[in-house]
C-alpha positions in Angstrom: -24.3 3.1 152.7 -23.9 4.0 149.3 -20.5 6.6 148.8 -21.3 10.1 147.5 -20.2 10.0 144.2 -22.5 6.8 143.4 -25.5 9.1 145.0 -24.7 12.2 142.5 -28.0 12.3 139.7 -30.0 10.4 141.8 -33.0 10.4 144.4 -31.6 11.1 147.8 -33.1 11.9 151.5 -30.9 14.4 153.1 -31.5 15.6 157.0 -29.6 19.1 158.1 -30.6 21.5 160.4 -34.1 19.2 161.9 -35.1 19.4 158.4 -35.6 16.3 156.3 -35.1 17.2 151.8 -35.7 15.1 149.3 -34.6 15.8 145.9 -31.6 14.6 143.2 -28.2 14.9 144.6 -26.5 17.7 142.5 -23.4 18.2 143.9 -21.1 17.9 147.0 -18.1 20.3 147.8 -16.5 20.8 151.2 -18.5 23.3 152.2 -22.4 22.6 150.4 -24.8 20.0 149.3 -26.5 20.6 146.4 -30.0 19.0 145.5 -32.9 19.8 143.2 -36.0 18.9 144.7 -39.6 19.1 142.9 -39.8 22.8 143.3 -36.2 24.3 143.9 -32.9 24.1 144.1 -31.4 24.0 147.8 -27.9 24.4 149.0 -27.4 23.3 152.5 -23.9 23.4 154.6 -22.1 20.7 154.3 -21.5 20.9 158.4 -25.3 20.6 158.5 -26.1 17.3 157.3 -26.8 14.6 159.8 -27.4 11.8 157.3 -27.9 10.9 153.7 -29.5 8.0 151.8 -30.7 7.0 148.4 -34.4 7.5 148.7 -36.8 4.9 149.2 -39.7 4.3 146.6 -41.2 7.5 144.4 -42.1 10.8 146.5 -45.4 11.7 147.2 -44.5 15.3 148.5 -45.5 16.8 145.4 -48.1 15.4 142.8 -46.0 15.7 139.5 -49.1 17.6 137.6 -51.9 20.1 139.4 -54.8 19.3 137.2 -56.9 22.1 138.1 -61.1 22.1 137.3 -63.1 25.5 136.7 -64.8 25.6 139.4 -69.1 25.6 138.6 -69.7 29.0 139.5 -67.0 30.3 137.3 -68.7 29.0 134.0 -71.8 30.9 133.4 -71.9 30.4 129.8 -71.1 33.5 128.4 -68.2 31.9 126.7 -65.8 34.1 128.0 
């Protein structure tokens, strides 16, 4: 296993609390773990964490861009 100051700024799978977080290791104190995932920052207790690893391939939990589409019955060609 990598050591926790290689894993700081990069992708990492971290499981506390039943919960599995994937996101870019920001920091580690005694007391917290730091990562920014696609949509927040999340602190977890340190005493928490079961496991953490470099992740795996790209993440799939979130697309990086919504590209959203009016939908048909929105456009009724008034133009605005």
């Amino acid at each position: 296993m990598a050591e926790i100051r290689e894993m700081i700024g990069k992708e990492v799978e971290v499981t506390a609390g039943g919960m599995a977080y994937r996101g870019t290791l920001i920091e580690v104190t005694d007391s917290e773990v730091t990562i920014r995932t696609a949509l927040q920052w999340v602190s977890l207790p340190a005493s928490s964490v079961g496991q953490m690893r470099l992740a795996a391939g790209r993440s799939t939990a979130v697309a990086d861009r919504i590209n959203v589409e009016p939908h048909p019955e929105d456009d009724d060609g008034a133009g605005g």
